[in-house]
C-alpha positions in Angstrom: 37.3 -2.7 2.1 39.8 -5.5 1.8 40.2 -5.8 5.3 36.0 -6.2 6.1 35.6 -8.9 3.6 38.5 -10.8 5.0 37.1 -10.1 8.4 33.6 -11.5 7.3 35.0 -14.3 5.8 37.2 -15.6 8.5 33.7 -15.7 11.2 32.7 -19.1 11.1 29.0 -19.7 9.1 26.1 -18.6 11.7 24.4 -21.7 10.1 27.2 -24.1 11.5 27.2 -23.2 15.0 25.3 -25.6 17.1 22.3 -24.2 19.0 22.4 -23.7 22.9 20.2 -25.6 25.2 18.5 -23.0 25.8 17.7 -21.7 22.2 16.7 -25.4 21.1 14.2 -25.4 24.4 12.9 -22.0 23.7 12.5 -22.9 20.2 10.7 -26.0 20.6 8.4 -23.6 23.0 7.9 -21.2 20.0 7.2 -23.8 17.6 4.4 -25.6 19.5 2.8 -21.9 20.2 2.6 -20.7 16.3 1.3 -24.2 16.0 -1.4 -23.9 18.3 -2.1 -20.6 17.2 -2.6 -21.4 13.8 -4.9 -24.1 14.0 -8.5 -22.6 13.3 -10.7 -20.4 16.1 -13.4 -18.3 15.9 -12.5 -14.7 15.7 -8.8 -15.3 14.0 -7.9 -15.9 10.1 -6.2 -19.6 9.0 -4.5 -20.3 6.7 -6.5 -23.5 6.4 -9.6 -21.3 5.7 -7.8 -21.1 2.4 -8.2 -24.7 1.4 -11.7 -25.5 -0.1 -13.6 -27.4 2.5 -11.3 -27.0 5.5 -13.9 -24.5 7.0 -16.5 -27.6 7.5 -13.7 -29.9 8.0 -12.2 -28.1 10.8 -15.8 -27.3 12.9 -15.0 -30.2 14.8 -11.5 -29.2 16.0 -12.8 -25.5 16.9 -16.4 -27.3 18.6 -14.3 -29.7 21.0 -11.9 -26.7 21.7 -14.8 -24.8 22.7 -16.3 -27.5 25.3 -12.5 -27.7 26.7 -12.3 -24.1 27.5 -15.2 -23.7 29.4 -14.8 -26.7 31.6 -11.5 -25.0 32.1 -12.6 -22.0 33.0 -15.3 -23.2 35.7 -13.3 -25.9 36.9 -9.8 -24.3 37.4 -10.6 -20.3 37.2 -13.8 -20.7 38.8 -15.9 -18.6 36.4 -19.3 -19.0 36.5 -22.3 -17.5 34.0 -22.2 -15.5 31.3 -18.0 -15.4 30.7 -18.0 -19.2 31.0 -19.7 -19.5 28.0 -19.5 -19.0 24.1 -22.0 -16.0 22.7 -21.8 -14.0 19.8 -19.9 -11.0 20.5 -17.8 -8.3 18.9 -14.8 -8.7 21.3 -11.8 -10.9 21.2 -10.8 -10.3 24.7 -13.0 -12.4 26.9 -12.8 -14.7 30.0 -12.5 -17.8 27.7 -10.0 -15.8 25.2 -7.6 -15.3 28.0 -7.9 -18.8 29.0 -7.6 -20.4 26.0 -4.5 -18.1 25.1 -3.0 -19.0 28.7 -3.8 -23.0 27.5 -1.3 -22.4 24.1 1.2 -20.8 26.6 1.4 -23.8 29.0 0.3 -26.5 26.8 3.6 -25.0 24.7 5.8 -25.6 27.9 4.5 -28.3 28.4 4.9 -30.2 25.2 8.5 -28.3 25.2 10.1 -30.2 27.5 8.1 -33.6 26.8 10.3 -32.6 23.3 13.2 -31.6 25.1 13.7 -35.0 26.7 12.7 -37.1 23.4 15.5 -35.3 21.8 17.4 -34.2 23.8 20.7 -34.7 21.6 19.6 -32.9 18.4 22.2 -30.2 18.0 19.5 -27.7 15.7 16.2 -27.2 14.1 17.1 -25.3 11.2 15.1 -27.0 8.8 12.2 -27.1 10.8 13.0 -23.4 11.8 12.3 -22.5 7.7 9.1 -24.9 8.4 7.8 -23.0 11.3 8.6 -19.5 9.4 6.9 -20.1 6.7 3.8 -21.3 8.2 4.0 -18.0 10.4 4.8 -15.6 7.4 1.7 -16.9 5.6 -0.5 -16.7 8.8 0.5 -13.4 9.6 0.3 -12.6 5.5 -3.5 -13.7 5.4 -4.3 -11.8 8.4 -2.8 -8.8 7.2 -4.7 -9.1 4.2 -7.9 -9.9 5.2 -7.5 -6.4 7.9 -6.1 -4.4 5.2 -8.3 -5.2 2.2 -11.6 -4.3 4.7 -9.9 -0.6 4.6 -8.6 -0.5 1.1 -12.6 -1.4 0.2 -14.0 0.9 3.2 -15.8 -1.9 4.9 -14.2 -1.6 8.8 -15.1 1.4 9.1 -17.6 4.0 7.5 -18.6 7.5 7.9 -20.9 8.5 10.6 -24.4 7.4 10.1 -26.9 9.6 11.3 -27.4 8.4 15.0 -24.0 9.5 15.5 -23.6 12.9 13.9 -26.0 13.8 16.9 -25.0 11.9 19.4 -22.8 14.3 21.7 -19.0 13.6 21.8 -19.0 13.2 25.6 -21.8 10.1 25.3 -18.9 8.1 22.8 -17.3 5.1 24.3 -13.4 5.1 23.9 -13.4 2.3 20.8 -17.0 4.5 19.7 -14.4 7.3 19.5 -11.6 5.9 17.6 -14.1 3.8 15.2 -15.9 7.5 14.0 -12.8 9.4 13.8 -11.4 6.5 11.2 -14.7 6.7 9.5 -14.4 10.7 9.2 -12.0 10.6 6.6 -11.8 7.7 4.1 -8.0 8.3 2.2 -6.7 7.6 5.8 -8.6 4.6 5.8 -7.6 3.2 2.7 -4.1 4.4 3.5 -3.9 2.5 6.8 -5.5 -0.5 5.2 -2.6 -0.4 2.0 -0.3 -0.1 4.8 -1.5 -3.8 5.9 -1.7 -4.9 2.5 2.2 -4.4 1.7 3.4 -5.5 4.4 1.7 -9.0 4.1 2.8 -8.9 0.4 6.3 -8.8 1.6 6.4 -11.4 4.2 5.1 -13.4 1.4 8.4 -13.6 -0.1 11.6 -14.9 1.5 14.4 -12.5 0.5 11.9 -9.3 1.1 10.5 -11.4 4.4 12.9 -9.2 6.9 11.7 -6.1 5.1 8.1 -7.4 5.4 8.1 -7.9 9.0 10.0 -4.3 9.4 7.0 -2.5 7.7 4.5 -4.8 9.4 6.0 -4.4 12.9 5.3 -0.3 12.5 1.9 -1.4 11.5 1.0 -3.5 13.9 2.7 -1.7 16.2 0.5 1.3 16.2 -2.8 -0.8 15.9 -1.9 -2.4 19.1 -1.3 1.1 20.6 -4.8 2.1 19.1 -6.6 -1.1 20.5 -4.8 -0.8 24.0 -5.1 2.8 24.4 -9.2 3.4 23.5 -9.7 -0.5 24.8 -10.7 -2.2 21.8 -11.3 -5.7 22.5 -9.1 -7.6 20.4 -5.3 -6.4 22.3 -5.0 -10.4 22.5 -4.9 -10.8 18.9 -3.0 -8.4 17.7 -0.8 -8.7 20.5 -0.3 -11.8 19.2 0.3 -10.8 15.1 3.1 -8.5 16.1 4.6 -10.9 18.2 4.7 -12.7 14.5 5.9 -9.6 13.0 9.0 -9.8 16.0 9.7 -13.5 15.2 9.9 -13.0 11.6 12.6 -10.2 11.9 14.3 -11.7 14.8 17.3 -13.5 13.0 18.4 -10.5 11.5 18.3 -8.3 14.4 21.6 -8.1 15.4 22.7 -7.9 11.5 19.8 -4.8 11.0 21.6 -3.3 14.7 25.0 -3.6 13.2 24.2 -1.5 9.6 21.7 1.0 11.4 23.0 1.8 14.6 26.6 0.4 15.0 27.2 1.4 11.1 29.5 -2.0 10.2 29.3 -4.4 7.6 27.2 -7.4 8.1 27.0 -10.7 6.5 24.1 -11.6 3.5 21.5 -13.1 5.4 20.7 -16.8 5.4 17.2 -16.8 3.7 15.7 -19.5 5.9 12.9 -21.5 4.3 12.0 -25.3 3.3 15.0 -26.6 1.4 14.2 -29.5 -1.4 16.9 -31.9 -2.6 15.5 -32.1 -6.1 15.0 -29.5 -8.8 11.3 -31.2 -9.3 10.7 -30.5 -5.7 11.4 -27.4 -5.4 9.4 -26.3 -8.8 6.6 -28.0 -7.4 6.6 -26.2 -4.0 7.0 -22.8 -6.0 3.9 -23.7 -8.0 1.6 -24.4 -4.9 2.8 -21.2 -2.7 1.7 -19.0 -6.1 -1.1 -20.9 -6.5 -2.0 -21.1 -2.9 -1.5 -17.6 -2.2 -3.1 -16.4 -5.4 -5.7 -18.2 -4.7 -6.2 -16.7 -1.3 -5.7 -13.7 -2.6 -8.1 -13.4 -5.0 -11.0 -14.6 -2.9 -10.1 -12.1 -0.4 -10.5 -9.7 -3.0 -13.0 -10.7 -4.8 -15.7 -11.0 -1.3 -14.2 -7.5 -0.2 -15.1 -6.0 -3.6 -18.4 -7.5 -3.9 -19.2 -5.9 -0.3 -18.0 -2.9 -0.8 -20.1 -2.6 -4.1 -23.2 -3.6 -2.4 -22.3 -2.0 1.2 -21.0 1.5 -0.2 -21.4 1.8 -4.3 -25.1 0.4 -3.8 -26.2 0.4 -0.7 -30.1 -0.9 0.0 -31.6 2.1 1.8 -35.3 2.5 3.4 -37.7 4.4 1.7 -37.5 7.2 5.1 -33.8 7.4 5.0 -32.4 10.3 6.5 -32.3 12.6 9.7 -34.8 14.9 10.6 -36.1 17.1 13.5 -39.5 16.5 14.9 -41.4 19.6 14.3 -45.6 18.4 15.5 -47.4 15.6 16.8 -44.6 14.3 17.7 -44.6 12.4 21.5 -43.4 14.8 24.3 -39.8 15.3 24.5 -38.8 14.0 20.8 -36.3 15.8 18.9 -34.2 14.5 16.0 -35.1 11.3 14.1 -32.5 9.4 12.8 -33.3 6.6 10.0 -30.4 4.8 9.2 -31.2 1.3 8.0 -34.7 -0.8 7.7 -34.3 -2.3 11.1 -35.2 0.5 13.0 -34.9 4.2 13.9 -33.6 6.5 16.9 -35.5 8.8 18.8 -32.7 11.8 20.3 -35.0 13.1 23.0 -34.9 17.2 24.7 -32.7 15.9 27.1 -30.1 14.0 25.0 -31.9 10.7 25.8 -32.3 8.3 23.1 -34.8 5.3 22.2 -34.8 3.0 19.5 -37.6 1.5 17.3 -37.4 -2.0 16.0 -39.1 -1.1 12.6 -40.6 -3.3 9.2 -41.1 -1.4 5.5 -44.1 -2.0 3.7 -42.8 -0.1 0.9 -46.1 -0.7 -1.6 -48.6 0.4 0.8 -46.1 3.5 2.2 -46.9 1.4 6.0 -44.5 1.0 8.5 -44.6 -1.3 11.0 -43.2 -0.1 14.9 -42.6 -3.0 17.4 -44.3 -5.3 15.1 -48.0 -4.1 15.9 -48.4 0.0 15.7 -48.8 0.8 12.3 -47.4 4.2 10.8 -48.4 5.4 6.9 -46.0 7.9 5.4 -46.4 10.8 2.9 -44.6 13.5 1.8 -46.7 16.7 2.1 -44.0 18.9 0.6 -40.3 18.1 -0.6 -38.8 19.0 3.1 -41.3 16.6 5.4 -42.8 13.7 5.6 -46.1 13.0 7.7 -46.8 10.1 9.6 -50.0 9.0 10.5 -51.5 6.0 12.6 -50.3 4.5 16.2 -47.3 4.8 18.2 -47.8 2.9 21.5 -51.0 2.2 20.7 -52.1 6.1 20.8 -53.0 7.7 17.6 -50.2 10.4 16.4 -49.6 12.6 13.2 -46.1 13.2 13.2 -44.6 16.1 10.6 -40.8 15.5 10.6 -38.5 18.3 8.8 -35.5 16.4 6.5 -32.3 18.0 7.6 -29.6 18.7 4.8 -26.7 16.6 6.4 -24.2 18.0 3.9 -24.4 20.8 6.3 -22.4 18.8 9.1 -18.8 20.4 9.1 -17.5 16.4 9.7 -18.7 15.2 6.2 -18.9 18.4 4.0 -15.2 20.2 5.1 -13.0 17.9 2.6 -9.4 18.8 2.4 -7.7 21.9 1.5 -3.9 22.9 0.5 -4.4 26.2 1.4 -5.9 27.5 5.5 -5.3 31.0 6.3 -6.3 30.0 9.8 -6.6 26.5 11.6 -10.8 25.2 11.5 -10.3 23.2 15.2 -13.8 23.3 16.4 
């Protein structure tokens, strides 16, 4: 024992060693990347959408960013139409989000050497190392949260709506797959989603920040797997958040190496962070982090708990709610209704087809409206149907639809049990 400590003490300080040239120039390459990255963009989660105003402050920054990348990509790449343009769009992955991730990449080499040659003769950047971490620890710490509280409160993902408890499996899309089998069972969710939450707890903190990007890294790790493997369309950002979780952990790799594979002593970690001279200082910078941070925090709770009460405690339903098979009247070839929210309803046809009607509720008169001119009244001739009455297409119809008990589906009504004689894998 005598002999390790005197070992450790006679290796000179890992924070006195000048950097190499080439750790300075691929520092200054990493710095003006997380940078970049963090700066505010549709799609992704700042830090400065924390600060009260910054959102309308910043539209500026994310508009001329967004009349750059396009010129970019017509003038350079060549694109033309749809992908060289912004639209509203679930995915993450498009023309203009490679380019513009391409951009950070080479305006970050570029603005590395520019660096390297203005200073050329500083020996480290280990204060603006602690700097650089800290902005990345709360980045990835927001982001974390704001992923992981929309499981803890299901809101990413919810059980299967009627449309898709008879849609057959074959007709799912790859991301339509893994999106319904999350939504089957809700402790996984909100297991997956506390698994986020801790890990952007710990990163918080600078002596459990290691641990933090350990338990994130295995997070991450497996929701880039998930997103690359059923081609969800956001593998560039979260790509990019465990690339965080890696730069976070990456000073004590070869001390976490040494203890858990080489089994040796290692030194106590330098906990690298903003260093103030004076007391007042660093009081000061402890207040705002636990005021900033608890102040993020409890917006990001608060909106996630207000959804989930409205979304999934009490959710707004349409008077016809429901699924139900067409039983008269009905046009040729319908044969399950599915009703799952005011907008509209889908039509599964004979042949597995399916057609959807853009629908409005005139709930006091029992009227709805179908493509904003046929006009359908509802009534419930017995406690199983409901008849509909007026024009569909402009034909007349009476349609008698039978509810169908949903609890019935094996997905929503199996649950969990201790206890299986024999495995249920259908």
């Amino acid at each position: 024992m005598t002999a390790v400590a005197a070992q450790l003490v006679a290796q000179p300080a890992a924070e006195t060693r000048p950097w190499s040239l080439a750790h300075r120039f691929l520092f200054r390459v990493v710095c003006c990347y997380w940078v970049l990255y963090a700066l505010p963009e549709s799609g992704r989660i700042s830090i400065l959408f924390n600060i009260p105003g910054a959102r309308f402050a910043t539209q500026a920054y994310i508009k001329m960013w967004h009349s750059f990348i396009p010129w970019v990509a017509v003038y350079f790449f060549h694109v033309s139409g749809r992908p060289a343009t912004y639209f509203p769009t679930g995915s993450g992955d498009t023309t203009l989000g490679y380019i513009s991730n391409l951009l950070y990449i080479l305006i970050s080499l570029a603005a590395a050497l520019v660096w390297s040659v203005l200073d050329r003769r500083r020996p480290d950047y280990r204060k603006l190392h602690g700097w650089l971490r800290l902005l990345v620890r709360y980045t990835l710490a927001f982001t974390l949260f704001g992923y992981g509280f929309a499981k803890v409160f299901p809101l990413q993902f919810r059980t299967p709506n009627f449309a898709r408890l008879i849609e057959p499996y074959g007709e799912f899309s790859p991301m339509g797959s893994l999106w319904w089998f999350m939504g089957a069972s809700i402790p996984y969710i909100i297991f997956s989603g506390s698994a986020e939450v801790l890990g952007g707890l710990l990163v918080l903190f600078r002596r459990t920040t290691t641990l933090g990007a350990m338990v994130s890294f295995a997070v991450m790790a497996n929701v880039v797997a998930l997103n690359y493997c059923y081609d969800v369309p956001v593998k560039l950002y979260s790509t990019n958040i465990l690339l965080m979780t890696v730069f976070l952990a990456a000073p004590d790799l070869r001390r976490l190496f040494d203890v858990l594979v080489r089994n040796r002593a290692a030194q106590p970690a330098e906990l690298i962070g903003p260093r103030f001279e004076h007391r007042w200082a660093r009081i000061a910078s402890t207040v705002f982090c636990v005021l900033f941070a608890g102040y993020a925090l409890t917006n990001q709770l608060i909106g996630d708990w207000r959804s989930y009460q409205r979304t999934m405690v009490h959710p707004t339903h349409p008077p016809l709610y429901g699924l139900y098979d067409a039983e008269s009247g009905a046009p040729p070839k319908w044969r399950k209704v599915a009703v799952d929210n005011a907008n509209g309803f889908t039509v599964r046809m004979n042949d597995d087809a399916t057609q959807f009607f853009a629908t409005e509720y005139d709930a006091p008169n029992s009227m709805l409206v179908v493509a904003k001119k046929d006009k359908l009244v509802w009534s419930n001739p017995d406690a199983e149907h409901i008849l509909l009455t007026g024009t569909l297409n402009s034909s007349p119809v009476a349609i008698k639809l039978r509810k169908i008990d949903t609890s019935r589906f094996l997905l929503l009504s199996r649950g969990f049990h201790w206890i299986n004689e024999t495995a249920l894998n259908r």
